[in-house]
C-alpha positions, 0 to 999 in steps of 0.5 A, spaced: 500 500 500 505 504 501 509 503 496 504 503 491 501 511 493 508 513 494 512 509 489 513 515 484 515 520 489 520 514 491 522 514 484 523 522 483 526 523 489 532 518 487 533 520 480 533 528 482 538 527 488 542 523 484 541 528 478 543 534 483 549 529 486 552 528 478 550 535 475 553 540 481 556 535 486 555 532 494 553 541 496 547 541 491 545 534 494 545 536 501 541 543 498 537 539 494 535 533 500 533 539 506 528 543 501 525 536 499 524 535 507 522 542 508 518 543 503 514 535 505 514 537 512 511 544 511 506 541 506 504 536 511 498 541 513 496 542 505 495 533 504 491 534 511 486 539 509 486 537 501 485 529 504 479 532 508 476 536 502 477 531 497 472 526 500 466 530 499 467 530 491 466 525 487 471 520 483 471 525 476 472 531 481 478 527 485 482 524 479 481 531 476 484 535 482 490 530 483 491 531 476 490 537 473 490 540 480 497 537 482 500 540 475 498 546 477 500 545 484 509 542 481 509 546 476 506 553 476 508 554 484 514 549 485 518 550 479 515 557 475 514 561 481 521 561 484 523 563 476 517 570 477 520 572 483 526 571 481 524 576 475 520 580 477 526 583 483 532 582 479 527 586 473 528 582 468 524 576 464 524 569 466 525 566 460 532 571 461 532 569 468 533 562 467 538 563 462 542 568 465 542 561 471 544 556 466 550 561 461 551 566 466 551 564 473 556 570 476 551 575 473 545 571 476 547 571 482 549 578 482 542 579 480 539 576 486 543 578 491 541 585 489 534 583 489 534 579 495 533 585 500 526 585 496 525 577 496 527 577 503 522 582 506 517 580 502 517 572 503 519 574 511 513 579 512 508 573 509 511 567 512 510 571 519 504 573 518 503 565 517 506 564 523 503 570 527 496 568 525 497 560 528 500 562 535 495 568 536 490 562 535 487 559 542 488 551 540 485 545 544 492 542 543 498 545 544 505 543 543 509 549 547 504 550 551 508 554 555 509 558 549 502 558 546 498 560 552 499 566 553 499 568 546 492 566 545 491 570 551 494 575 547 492 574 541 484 575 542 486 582 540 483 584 533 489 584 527 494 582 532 498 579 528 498 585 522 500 590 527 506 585 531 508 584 522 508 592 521 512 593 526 517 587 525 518 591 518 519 597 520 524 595 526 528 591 520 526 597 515 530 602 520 536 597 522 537 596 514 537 604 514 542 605 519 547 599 516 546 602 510 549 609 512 556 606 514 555 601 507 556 604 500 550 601 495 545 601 500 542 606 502 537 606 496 533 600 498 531 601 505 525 605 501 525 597 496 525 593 504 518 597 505 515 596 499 516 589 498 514 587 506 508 591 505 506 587 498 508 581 501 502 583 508 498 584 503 499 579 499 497 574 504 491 578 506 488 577 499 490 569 499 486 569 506 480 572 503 480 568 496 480 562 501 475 564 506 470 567 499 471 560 496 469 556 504 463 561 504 461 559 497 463 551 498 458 552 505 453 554 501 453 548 496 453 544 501 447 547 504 443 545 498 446 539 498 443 537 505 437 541 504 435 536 497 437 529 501 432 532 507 427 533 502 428 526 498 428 523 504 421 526 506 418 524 499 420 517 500 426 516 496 433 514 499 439 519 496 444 516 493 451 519 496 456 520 491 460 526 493 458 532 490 459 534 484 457 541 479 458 547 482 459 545 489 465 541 487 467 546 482 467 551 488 472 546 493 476 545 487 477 553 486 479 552 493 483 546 493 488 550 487 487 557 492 489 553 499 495 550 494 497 556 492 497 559 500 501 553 502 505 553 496 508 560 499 511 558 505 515 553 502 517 556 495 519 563 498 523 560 504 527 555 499 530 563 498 532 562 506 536 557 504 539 558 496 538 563 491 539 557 486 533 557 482 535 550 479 537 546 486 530 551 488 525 548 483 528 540 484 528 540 492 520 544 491 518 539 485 521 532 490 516 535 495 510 538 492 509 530 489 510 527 497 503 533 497 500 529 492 501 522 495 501 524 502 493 527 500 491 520 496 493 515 502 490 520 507 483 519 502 484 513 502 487 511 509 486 518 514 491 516 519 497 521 518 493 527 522 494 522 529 502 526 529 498 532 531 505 536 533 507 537 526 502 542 524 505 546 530 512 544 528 511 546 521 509 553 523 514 555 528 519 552 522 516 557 518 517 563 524 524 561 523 524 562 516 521 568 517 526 571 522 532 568 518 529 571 512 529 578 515 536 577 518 539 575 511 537 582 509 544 585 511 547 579 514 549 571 511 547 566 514 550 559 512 544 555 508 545 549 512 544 552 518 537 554 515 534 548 512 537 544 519 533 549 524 527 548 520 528 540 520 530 540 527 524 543 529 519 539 525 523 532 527 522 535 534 515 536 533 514 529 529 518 525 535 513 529 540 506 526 537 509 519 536 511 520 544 504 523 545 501 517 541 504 512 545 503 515 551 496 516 550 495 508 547 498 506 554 493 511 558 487 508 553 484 514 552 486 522 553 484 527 557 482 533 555 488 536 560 493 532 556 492 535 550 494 542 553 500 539 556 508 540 554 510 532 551 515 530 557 522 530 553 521 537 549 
């Protein structure tokens, strides 16, 4: 079973770490195998929701989404949007953009190294509000419960989350200017940090709006649906259950491509966190965005992955420290390594802890509601 839902991420993951180990040597293996494990990691959370949506459409609507659906999601998200924001920041086309990585790698990392102050803000601004927007949340499972009960206090505060982004951009917008007067070449970007922090709040705001219009939307489908099989049983007839189907599977697909998209975000701008690589960038992205699918087709079938209830958590406080480093790249280097391993390192831990909590609970044969808020022993 396992090897059947997964035997092509298994395949691809072979042949594109061995394609990066002979192409640019062990350097581009190790890049390449943390922005596959991040990029899985953080797409954890997407298989779970896509699972969960997925049951309630009929079989056309599924194989369409895990067709068409997931091309969409490998190719227009993981391979060509590093490419646009590569050139839309360098100011260049991305059909340019991708030869100049191919012909002229000294020019292209030039180019990307002057544009990454505005890559960096906008990236670090979206994936903070991600992080914000979970920690301010009151949840009945906690992992850092030390951390996340005060937050949540905290965090019934109206737009919270906007305001601390805003100041965080601001603090590093200031930093940045005062570097820059004892830095020669900088001083013109302070004005370019601001700009691109704020596109990428706003960005995320409309991302979240898309996402709510196409959840209203689905909600209402369902409704009639319910309304119908009310109706049919009152008449004496059985309703045949087989997903649903029209505008209402439409609609979930919309949202399906529009979730996808917002997820894809997280790890597709803090793949820059780690490389500025657009090839080694694409491979790492496209490995993991094919672990998505498989993760979401057992689930459909199997729906036992969501029992590891820290990864959610551990994927969202690897996005915090993507974020933060984001922000910091902006004037200081940071070693990709260190990068990518702080975000695995806390994935791995959060993995570790439900495996721990899992167990624990199995041995108690049951769980209580005050176990769900306590700090897994050993974390």
């Amino acid at each position: 079973m396992v090897l059947k839902t997964f035997g092509w991420s298994f395949a691809i993951t072979a042949i594109g770490l061995a394609f990066a180990a002979w192409q640019w040597g062990w350097e581009a293996f190790g890049i390449v195998l943390i922005l596959s494990i991040l990029e899985i990691s953080l797409s954890f959370d997407n298989a779970v929701v896509n699972a969960g949506i997925l049951k309630k459409m009929n079989a056309f609507w599924q194989k369409i989404f895990l067709t068409v659906g997931i091309l969409i999601a490998v190719f227009g998200m993981r391979l060509v949007f590093p490419v646009a924001i590569v050139a839309i920041s360098a100011k260049v086309g991305p059909i340019e953009a991708v030869q100049l990585a191919m012909d002229e790698p000294q020019r292209y990392e030039a180019l990307v190294t002057d544009a990454h102050p505005a890559i960096a803000a906008f990236g670090g601004m979206f994936l903070m509000m991600i992080f914000l927007d979970f920690i301010f949340t009151d949840r009945d499972i906690k992992w850092l419960g030390w951390i996340e009960r005060p937050l949540a206090k905290i965090g019934k505060v109206d737009m919270l989350s906007v305001c601390v982004a805003l100041i965080m951009l601001l603090g590093t917008a200031m930093t940045f200017a005062t570097h820059a007067h004892t830095s020669t070449g900088h001083a013109d970007k302070t004005a370019t940090v601001l700009l691109a922090g704020v596109a990428g709040l706003i960005t995320y705001l409309v991302v979240g709006g898309l996402s709510g219009h196409f959840e209203n939307k689905i909600e209402e489908e369902e409704e009639r649906e319910h309304e119908e099989e009310e109706k049919a049983k009152a008449e004496g007839k059985e309703p045949t259950v087989i997903g649903l189907a029209g505008k209402a599977a439409f609609f979930l697909f919309l949202y399906l491509e529009v979730l996808d998209a917002s997820f894809s975000f997280d790890g597709v701008i803090g793949a820059f966190a780690i490389t500025n690589h657009i090839f080694w960038m694409s491979l790492g992205l496209g490995i993991g965005a094919m672990y998505v699918r498989s993760l979401t087709v057992y689930l459909v079938r199997q729906g036992t992955l969501d029992d590891y209830v820290y990864l959610e958590h551990g994927a969202h406080y690897a996005i915090g420290a993507l974020a933060a480093i984001l922000l910091v790249t902006i004037q200081h280097e940071i070693n990709e390594i260190i990068t990518g391993l702080v975000g695995v390192i806390l994935i791995a831990a959060s993995f570790w802890s439900s495996v721990r909590r899992n167990k624990r609970v199995a041995a108690e044969g049951g769980e209580s509601s005050a176990e769900k808020s306590e700090v897994p022993s050993g974390v």
